[in-house]
C-alpha positions in Angstrom: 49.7 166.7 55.4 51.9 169.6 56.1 49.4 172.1 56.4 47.7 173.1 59.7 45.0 175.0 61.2 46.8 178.7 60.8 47.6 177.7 56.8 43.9 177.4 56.4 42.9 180.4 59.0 45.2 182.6 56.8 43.9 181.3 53.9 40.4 182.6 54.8 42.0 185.6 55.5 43.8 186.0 51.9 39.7 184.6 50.5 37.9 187.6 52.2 40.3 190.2 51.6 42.5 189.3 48.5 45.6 190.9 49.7 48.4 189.1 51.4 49.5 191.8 53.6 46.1 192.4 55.2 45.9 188.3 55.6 49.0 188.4 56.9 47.9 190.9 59.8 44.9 189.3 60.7 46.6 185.5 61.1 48.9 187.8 63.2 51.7 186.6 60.8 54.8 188.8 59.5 54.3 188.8 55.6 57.2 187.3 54.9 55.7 184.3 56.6 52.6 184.2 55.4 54.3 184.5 51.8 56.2 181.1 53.1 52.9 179.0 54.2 51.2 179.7 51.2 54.3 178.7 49.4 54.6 175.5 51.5 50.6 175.0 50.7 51.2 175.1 46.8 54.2 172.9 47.1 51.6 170.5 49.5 48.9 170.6 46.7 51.0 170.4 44.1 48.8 173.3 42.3 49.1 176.8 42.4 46.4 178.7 44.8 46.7 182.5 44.4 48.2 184.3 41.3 49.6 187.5 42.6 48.7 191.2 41.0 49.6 194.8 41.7 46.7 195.5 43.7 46.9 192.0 45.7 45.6 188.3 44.9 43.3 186.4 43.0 42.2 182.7 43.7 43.0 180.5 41.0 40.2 177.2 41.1 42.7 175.0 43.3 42.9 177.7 45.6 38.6 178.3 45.5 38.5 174.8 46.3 41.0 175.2 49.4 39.0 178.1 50.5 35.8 176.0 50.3 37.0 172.9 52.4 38.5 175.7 55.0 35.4 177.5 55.5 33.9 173.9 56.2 36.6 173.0 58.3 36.2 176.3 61.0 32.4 175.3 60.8 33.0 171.8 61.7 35.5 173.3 64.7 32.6 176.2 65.6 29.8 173.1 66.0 32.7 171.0 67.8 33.2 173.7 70.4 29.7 174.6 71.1 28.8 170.4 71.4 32.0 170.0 74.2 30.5 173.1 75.6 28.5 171.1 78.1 31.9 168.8 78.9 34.2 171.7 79.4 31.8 172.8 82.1 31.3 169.3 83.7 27.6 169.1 83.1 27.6 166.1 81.1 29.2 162.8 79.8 27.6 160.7 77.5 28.0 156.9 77.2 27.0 155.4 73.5 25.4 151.5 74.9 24.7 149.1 72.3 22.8 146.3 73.4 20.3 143.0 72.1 17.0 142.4 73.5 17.7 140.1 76.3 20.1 142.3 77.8 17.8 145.4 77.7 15.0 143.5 79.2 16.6 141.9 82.1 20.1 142.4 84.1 20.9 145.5 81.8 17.7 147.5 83.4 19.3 147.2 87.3 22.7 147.9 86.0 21.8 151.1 84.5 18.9 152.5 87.3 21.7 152.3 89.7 24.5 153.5 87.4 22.3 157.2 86.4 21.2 157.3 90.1 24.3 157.4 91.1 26.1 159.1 88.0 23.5 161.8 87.5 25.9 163.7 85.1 26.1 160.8 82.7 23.6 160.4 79.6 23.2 156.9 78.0 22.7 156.4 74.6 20.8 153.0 74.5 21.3 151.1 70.7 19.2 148.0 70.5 20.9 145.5 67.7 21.7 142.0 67.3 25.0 140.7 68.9 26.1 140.1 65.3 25.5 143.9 63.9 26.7 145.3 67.3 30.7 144.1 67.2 30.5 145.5 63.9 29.5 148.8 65.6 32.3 148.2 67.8 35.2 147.6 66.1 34.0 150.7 63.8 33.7 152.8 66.6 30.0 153.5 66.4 29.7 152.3 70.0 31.3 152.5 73.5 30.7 149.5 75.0 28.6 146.4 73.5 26.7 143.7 74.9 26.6 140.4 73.0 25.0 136.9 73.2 25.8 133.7 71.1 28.6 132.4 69.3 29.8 135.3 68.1 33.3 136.2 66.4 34.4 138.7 68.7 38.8 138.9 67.6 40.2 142.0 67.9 37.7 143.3 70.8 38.4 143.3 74.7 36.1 141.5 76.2 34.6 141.0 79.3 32.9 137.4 80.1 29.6 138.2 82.1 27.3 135.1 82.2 25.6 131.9 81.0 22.6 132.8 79.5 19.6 130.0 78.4 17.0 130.4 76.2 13.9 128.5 77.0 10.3 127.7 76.2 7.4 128.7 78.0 3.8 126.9 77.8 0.8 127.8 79.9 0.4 125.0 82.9 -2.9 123.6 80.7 -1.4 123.3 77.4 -0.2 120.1 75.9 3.6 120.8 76.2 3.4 121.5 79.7 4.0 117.5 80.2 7.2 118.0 78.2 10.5 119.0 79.9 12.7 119.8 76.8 12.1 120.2 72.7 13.8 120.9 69.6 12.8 124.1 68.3 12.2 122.9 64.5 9.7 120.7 66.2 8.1 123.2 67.9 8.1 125.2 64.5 5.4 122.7 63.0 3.3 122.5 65.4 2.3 125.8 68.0 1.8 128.9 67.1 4.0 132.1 69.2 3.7 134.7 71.0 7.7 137.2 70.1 8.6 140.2 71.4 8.1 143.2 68.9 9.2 142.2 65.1 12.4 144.4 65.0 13.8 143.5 68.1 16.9 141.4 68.5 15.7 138.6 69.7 13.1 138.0 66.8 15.2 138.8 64.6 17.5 135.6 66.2 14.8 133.5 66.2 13.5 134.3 62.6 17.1 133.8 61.2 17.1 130.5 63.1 13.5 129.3 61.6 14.7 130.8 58.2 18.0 128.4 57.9 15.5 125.8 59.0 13.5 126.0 55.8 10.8 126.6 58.6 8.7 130.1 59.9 7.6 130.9 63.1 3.6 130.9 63.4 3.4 134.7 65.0 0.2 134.9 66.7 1.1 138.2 68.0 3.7 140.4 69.0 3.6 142.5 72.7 6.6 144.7 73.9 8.5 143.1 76.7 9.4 139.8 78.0 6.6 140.7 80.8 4.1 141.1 78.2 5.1 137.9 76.3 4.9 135.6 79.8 1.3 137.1 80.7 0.1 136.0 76.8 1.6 132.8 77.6 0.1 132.4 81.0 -3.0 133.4 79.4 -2.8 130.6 76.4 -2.2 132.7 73.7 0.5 130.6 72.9 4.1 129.3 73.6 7.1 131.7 73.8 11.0 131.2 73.5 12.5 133.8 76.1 15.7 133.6 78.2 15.6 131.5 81.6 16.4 134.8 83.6 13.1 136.7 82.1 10.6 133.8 82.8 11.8 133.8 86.4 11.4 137.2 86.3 8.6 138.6 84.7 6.2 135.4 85.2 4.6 134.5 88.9 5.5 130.8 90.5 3.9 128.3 89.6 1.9 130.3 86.4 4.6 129.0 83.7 6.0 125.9 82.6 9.5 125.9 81.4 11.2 123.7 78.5 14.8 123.3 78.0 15.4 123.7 74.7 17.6 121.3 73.1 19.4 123.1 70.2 22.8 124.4 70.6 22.5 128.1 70.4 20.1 128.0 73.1 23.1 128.4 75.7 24.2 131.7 74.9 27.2 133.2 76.6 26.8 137.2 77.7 29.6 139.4 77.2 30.7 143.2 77.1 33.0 144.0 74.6 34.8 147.5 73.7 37.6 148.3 71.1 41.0 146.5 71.8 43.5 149.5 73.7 40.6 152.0 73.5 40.6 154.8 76.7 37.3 155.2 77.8 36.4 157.7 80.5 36.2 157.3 84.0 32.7 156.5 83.9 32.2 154.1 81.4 34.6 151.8 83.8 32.2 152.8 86.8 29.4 151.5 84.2 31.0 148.2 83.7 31.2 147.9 87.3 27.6 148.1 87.3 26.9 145.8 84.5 28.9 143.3 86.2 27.1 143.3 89.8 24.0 143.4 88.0 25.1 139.8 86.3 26.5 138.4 89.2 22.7 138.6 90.7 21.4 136.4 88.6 
């Protein structure tokens, strides 16, 4: 494109006033340049824009649609300058987080209560998705940082190894798996029915994929909101319950839960942060991965 922000200012000029020379005064050009952008614009387009008369210009329809795009194209700068507003004064940063379930419920909450106590000016935009659907987000740019689970393809994203993570089965101490030390989840599938996380969560969506490709479904006796949730219905013997290693030690009380390994591949999971390869980020999205980091390390 040749054309630049003062070709399109003095082309709302020459729209509102239909006379070069005034258009030319307001863009605080001389007329014989104006006479030259407008030339230069036309040669751009390949289509003539303005068909000169004795008492000025008129638009011809390439140049009504030029005018159109330019009056959407100050708009677009007006809302850009009122939403950096709050930057250019230092008030505010905001970091765009994409994240799956386990991550949200477990290490991810300590990384970010510290991280806004101590960043106050620093908003977090918090996207819960599957580690699948969020690398797509990142390598579009819909994101900031990401953090994924699971074999996933992540090429052409720096990335930033955090953890091993497990996910296990949990069983009240009376009911009749709690003799068992490991299981294979299809096995599971025919016989017990679950307590999952909320249905549009990450996690259950995983896990339905996984029952799915197993010509298999998941017996959902009910879904609760947290991992917390999920371990009391358990301890209570509402049923058994796939969550990560770290959230049963967490969320459940010694002693009240027993634990299966769970002898399917995917069930060792490794955690990492991903971002766009060669992307700047600002100064406190590296403070935030610092964050995320200690946050692993302490489990």
């Amino acid at each position: 494109m040749r054309h630049d922000l003062t070709d399109l200012r003095l082309f709302l000029n020459v729209g509102e006033t239909l006379n070069l020379t005034r258009a030319a005064e307001r863009t605080f050009l001389s007329l014989p340049a104006a006479s030259a952008r407008v030339k230069n614009m036309e040669e751009a387009f390949k289509a003539r824009l303005l068909v000169r008369m004795a008492t000025g210009v008129a638009l011809t329809p390439a140049g009504e649609v030029l005018l159109k795009h330019a009056n959407a194209v100050f708009r677009q700068l007006e809302c850009l300058n009122a939403d950096l507003q709050p930057y250019a004064s230092g008030l505010k940063g905001r970091l765009r987080l994409l994240a799956n379930t386990t991550a949200t419920n477990s290490f991810l909450a300590d990384a970010l209560s510290t991280f806004l106590a101590e960043n106050p000016d620093v908003d977090v935009e918090l996207e819960e998705k599957i580690s699948g659907d969020i690398v797509i987000a990142i390598r579009a740019g819909a994101g900031d940082l990401g953090l994924v689970a699971g074999n996933i393809d992540v090429s052409g994203l720096d990335v930033t190894p955090l953890f091993r993570d497990e996910l296990t089965v949990v069983t009240s101490l009376e009911h009749p798996l709690a003799a068992s030390e490991s299981a294979h989840f299809a096995d599971l599938l025919d016989a017990y029915q679950f307590v999952g996380i909320h249905p549009d969560s990450a996690i259950q969506t995983f896990l339905e994929d996984i029952a799915s490709g197993l010509g298999k479904r998941i017996c959902q006796r009910v879904h609760v909101g947290s991992f917390e949730a999920v371990c009391r219905m358990v301890e209570a013997g509402a049923g058994i319950a796939v969550v990560p290693r770290a959230c049963a030690a967490r969320y459940s009380r010694p002693d009240a839960l027993h634990v299966l390994k769970l002898e399917d591949p995917w069930a060792l999971r490794d955690r990492l942060l991903c971002r766009q390869r060669g992307r700047d980020l600002p100064s406190f999205a590296e403070c935030f991965i610092e964050h995320v980091q200690r946050a692993a390390r302490g489990l």
